[in-house]
PLY file of the C-alpha trace (Angstrom):
ply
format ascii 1.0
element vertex 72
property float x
property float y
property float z
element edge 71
property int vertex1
property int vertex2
end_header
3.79 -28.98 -18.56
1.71 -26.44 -16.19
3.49 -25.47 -13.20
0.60 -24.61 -10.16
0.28 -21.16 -9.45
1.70 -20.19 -6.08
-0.36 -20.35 -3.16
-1.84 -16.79 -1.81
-1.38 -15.92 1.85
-4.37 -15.78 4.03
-4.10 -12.29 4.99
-3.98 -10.64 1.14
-7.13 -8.92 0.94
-6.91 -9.07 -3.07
-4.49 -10.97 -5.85
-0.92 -10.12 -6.29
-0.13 -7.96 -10.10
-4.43 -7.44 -10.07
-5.73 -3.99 -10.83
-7.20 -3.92 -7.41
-4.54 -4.13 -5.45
-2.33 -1.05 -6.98
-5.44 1.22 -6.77
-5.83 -0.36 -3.25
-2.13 0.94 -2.49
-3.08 4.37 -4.94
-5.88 4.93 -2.20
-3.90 4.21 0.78
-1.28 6.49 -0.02
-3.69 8.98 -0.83
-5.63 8.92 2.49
-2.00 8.51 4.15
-0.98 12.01 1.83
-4.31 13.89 3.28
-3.67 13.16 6.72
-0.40 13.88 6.56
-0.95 17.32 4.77
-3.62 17.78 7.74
-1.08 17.07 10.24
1.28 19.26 8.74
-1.24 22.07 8.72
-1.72 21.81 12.53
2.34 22.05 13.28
3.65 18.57 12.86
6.54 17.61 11.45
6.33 14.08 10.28
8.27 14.31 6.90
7.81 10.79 5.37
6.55 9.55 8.22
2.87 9.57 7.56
3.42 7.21 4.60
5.03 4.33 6.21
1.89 2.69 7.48
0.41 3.02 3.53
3.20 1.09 2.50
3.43 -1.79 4.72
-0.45 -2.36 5.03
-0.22 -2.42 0.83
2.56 -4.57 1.29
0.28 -6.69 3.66
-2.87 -6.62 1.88
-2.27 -5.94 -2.02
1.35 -8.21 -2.40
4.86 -7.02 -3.00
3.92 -5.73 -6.78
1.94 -2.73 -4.82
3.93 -2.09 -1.94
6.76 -1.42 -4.64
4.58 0.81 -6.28
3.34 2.49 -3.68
7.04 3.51 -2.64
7.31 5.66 -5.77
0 1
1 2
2 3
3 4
4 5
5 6
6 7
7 8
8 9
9 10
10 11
11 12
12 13
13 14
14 15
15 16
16 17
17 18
18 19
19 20
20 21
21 22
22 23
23 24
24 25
25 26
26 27
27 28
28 29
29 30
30 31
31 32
32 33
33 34
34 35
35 36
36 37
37 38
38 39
39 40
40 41
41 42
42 43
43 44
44 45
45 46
46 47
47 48
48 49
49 50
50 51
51 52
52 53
53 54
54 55
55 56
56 57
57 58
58 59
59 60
60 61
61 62
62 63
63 64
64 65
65 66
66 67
67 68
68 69
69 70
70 71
């Protein structure tokens, strides 16, 4: 007996557990790390603050699989 695959949400930009979405979340945090380190350099103090927008747009885009991983 085959069970249907759960439907995707409108707004996920790729498939939940796909290869594309983690390296989706590996780039956001990246850009999210540069800007942050530029920010830094120019007198901010934003501790983790700079990476909360990487994880809730991978969270938005990529699924729960690369939000988690993306957290790390």
């Amino acid at each position: 007996m085959r069970f249907p695959a759960p439907p995707q949400n409108k707004h996920m930009l790729v498939a939940r557990w796909s290869l594309q979405g983690f390296l989706l979340s590996a780039v956001m945090v990246a850009i999210s790390g540069l800007a942050q380190f530029v920010l830094v350099a120019l007198g901010a103090q934003l501790y983790f603050l700079g990476f909360l927008p990487a994880v809730f747009l991978a969270g938005l885009f990529a699924g729960w699989p690369a939000e988690e991983l993306s957290r790390c």
